[in-house]
N, C-alpha and C positions, 0 to 999 in steps of 0.2 A: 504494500500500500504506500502512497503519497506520502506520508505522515508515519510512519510506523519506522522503529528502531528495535535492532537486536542488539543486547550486550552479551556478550561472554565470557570464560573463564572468573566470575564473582565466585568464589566459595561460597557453599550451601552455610546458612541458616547468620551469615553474619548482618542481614537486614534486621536482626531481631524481631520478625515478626510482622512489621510493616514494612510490604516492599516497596509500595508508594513513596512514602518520605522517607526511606533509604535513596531510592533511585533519585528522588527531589534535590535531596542532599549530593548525593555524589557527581551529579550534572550542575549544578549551583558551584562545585568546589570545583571540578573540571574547565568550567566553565571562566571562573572566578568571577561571577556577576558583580557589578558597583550597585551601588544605592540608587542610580538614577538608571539602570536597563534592569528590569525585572529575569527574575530566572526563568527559563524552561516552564509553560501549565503544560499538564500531564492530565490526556483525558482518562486514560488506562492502562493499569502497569502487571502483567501477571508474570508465572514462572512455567514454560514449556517440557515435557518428562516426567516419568514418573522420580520421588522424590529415593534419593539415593542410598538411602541406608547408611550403613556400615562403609560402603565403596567412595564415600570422599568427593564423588565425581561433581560438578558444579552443572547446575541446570542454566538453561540460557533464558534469558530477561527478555520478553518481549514489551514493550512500551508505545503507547498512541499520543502524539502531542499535538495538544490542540490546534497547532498552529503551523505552516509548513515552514515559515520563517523562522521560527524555533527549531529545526530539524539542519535549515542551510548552514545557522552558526554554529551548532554542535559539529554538523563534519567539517 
């Protein structure tokens, strides 16, 4: 999709639980937004795979951002 990002390699479970403003956060810090350009909205943030177990292995972050212009300054 137009708007849609994948991240990979995050190790499992260190969003603590909200992957929303984990991912907020880490595109905010990626980013390094000022006080006067807003960070990244984020319509929808989920995690793709079954979840890993014991195996370590890190699921991929799929994310919708509101906006496509939000999408050009991230790449």
């Amino acid at each position: 999709m137009r708007s849609n990002l994948r991240i990979v390699h995050i190790p499992e479970n260190i969003e603590g639980g909200d992957i929303k403003q984990f991912t907020t956060d880490l595109l905010n810090s990626v980013l390094q937004t000022l006080g006067d350009q807003p960070g990244p909205e984020l319509e929808r943030v989920h995690q793709i795979g079954p979840k890993p177990g014991d195996r370590g292995k890190a699921r991929t972050i799929i994310l919708k951002l509101l906006w496509f212009e939000d999408k050009q300054r991230i790449l």
